[in-house]
N, C-alpha and C positions, 0 to 999 in steps of 0.2 A: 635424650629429649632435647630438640631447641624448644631454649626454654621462652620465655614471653619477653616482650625488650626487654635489655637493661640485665640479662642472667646470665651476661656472658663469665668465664672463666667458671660452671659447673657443667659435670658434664653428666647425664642421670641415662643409666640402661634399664632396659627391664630384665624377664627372664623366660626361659621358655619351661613350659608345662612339662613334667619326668613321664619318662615313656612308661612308669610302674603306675599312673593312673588307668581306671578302671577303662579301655576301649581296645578296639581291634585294630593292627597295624595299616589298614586305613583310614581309619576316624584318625587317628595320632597324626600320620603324615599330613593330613589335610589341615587341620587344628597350627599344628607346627608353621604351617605356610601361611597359617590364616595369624596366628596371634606375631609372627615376624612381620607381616603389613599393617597390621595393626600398631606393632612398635614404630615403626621408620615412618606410617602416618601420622602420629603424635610428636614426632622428631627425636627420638631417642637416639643416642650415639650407637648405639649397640644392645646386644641381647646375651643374656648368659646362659649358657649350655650346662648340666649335669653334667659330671662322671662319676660312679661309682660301678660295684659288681652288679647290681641288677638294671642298669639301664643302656636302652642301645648306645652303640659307638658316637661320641659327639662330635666326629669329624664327620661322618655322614650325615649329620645333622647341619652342622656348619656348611657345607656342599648346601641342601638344602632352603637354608636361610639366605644364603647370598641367590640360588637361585630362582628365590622368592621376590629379593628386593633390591632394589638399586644400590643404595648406599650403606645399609645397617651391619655394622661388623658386629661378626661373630666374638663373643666371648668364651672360648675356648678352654673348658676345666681340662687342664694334664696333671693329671698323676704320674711319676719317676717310676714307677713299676709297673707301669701296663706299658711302655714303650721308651727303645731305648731315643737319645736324646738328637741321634740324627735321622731319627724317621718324624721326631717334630718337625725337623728346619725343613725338612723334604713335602711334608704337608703342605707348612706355611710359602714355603716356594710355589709349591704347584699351582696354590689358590692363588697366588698374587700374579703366575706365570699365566694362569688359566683366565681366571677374570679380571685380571687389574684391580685388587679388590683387597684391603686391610682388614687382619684381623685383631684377636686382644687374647691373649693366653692367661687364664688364671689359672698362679699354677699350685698347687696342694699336697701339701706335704703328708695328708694322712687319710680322712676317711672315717669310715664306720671299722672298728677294731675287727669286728669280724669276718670283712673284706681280707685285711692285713693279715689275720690269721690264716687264711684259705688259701692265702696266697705265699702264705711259710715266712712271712716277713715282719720277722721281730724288733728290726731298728728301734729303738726311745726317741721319745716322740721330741725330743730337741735335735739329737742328732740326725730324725729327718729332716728336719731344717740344712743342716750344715747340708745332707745329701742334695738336697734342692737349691740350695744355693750354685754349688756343682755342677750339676744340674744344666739351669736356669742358663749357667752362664757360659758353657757349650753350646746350647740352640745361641745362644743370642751371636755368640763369637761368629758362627756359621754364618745365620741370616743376614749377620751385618757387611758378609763377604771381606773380611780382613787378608784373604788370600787362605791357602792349605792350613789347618789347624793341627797342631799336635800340642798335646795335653796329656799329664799324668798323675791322676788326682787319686783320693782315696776310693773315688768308685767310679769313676771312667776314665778311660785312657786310649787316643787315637795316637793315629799318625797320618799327618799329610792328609787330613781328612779336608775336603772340600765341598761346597755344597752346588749344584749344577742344576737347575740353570737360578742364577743369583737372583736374591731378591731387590727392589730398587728400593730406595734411600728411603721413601715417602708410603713404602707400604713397608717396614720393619715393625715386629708385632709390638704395641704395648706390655705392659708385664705386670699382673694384680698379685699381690701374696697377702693370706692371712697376717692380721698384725695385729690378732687379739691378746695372742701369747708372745713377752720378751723375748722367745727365738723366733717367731714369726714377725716380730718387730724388726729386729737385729738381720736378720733376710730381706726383708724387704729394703733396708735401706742400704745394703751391700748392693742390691740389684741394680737399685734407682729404682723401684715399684712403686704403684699404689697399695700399701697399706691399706685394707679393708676390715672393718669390724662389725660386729652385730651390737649394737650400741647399746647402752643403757638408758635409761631416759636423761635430757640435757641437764637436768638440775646436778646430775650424779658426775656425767661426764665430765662436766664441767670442770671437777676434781682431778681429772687427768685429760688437759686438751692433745690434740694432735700436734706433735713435734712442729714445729716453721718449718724449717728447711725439707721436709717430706709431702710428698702429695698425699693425702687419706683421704679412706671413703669409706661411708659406711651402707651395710643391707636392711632397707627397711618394705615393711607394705605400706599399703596407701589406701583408707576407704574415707573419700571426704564428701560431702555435701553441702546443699546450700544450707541444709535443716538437721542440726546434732542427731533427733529422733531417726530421721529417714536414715544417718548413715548408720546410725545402730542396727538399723533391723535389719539395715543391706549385712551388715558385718555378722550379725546372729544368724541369718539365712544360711551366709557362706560356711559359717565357722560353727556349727548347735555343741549342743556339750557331747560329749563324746568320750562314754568311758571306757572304752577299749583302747582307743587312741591315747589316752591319757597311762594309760598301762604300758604301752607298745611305749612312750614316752620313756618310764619311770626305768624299765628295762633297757634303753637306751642309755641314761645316766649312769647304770650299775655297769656298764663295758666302754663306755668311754673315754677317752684320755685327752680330750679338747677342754681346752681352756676355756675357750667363748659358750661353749655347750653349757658347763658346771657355772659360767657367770650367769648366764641367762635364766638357768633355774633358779639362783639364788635369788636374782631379783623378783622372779616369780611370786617368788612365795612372800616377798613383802610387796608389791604393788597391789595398786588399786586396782579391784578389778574394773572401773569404770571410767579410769583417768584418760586420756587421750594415747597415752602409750598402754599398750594392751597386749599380753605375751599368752592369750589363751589360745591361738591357733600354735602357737611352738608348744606351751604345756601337753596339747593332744596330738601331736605329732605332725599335723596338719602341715608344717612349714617349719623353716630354719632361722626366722628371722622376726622381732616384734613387726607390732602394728602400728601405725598411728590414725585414728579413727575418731571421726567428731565434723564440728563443719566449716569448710575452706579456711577461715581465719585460724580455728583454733588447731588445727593439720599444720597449717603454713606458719604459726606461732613457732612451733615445735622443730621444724624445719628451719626456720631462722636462726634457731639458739644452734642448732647444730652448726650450720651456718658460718655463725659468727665465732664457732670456738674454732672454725679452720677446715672442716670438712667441704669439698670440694666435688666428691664424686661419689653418686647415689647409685647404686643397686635393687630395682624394686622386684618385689614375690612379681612371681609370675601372673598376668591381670584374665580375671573372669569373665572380661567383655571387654570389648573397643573403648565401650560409657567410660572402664575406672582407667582407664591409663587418660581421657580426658580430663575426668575429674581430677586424678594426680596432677597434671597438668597447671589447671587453676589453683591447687592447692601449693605450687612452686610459685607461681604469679604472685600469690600471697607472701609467700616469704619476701621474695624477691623486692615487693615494697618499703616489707618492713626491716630489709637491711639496708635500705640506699640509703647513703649518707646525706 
């Protein structure tokens, strides 16, 4: 998002809608093209792409998104086991060779366990870190065209690998890594990444700010208003009780092995259900990430404190209308005042 004067050095993406919602593969494509001009009309830096086992390819989708908008980089979920690590650089080449066009890789060490299962891959869930680090730092060596690469690591190994046609200087991918979990933290800073977390509320966070020397971001939603009332019933509309959802939840925590997953429930079950930080859409599965919900001040309050403990780069749920990524909008304005010195 560019943000309103005065908000420079954050940089806020949103996200695109998962192809496992309920429409037909052209409502989706259309939607998809529709909610990426909607992002780059609000000025967002970029957009985040899915990947897991049930959603289409998110390089196809990245294709897509750039051929929807001028400027909006794709943020690009890779997982280490759906592709080896020089058919990333080969992607990120094409795009940059095809449209002059920068993307953002976040890259993912793990997933829904029973992806991983299906897929025969047993790794523990710190040592796919260590594997993504590995990883991470093959594409990047490629992209950066250091000349023929050979590497011979615990889980890849070239020689004289080169990447054709290079990428230039000023479209080399950014690089996002979970940094909810101490090996997701300890990756991230090996990489030079944005650390990304699913936050807690700032009163909490505040107990563990974001390291200095690392960039962090965290993934929130956004329903703000001019009037507390109005953004509730927008957020109750969006979000109604839902107890299947809340099942299909509770089932998700019994196979899990994510750190930010088992935090976010725990806070669950002590938060307000009505404070401005609001985890009922991740309780019914609805989404991956809190809320913050109330009106523009009290949204932008909340955003401030994060703010000001050092977070730098926002990730928003994917928006319901053109209106809330507006709204999110005014609701960064707000912060934005009440951090200027």
């Amino acid at each position: 998002m560019i943000p309103p004067d005065g908000m420079s050095g954050l940089a806020v993406f949103s996200t695109l809608p998962q192809s496992s919602l309920p429409s037909s593969g052209a409502d989706y494509h259309a939607h998809v093209r529709e909610v990426a001009r909607w992002s780059e009309d609000a000025g967002c830096q970029g957009v985040l792409i899915y990947s897991d086992n049930s959603l289409v390819d998110p390089w196809l989708l990245a294709q897509l998104v750039i051929d929807s908008t001028k400027r909006l980089a794709p943020l690009v979920a890779v997982q280490p086991i759906y592709m080896h690590p020089f058919a990333v650089a080969t992607m990120v080449a094409s795009l940059a060779h095809l449209h002059g066009r920068r993307i953002y890789l976040n890259m993912i060490a793990g997933g829904f366990k029973n992806d991983l299962v299906a897929l025969h891959d047993a790794t523990p869930h710190d040592r796919r870190y260590d594997r993504l680090v590995e990883y991470t730092s093959l594409v990047m060596q490629l992209v950066q065209g250091d000349g023929p690469v050979t590497t011979s690591g615990d889980y890849y190994r070239v020689k004289n690998l080169q990447l054709v046609p290079p990428v230039p200087d000023d479209l080399v991918p950014g690089v996002f890594v979970s940094g909810s979990s101490d090996a997701g933290m300890q990756a991230a800073r090996k990489l030079g990444a944005v650390a990304v977390k699913y936050p807690r509320p700032p009163q909490e966070s505040a107990a563990e700010p974001p390291p200095a020397d690392m960039v962090c971001g965290i993934r929130v939603g956004i329903i703000a208003r001019d009037d507390a009332a109005k953004a509730w019933q927008v957020a109750d509309e969006r979000f109604p009780p839902d107890r299947k959802g809340q099942l299909t939840h509770e089932l998700a925590m019994k196979v899990s092995d994510s750190l930010w997953h088992r935090q976010l429930s725990q806070t669950a079950s002590l938060a307000e259900p009505r404070g401005t930080y609001w985890l009922h859409p991740f309780e019914t599965f609805k989404t991956f990430c809190p809320y913050l919900v109330g009106t523009y001040d009290e949204v932008g309050q909340e955003l401030a404190r994060y703010i000001a403990l050092g977070y730098r780069t926002f990730i928003l749920d994917w928006p319901a209308s053109e209106e809330e990524l507006r709204h999110a909008r005014t609701a960064f304005g707000r912060a934005v005042a009440m951090t200027a010195p």
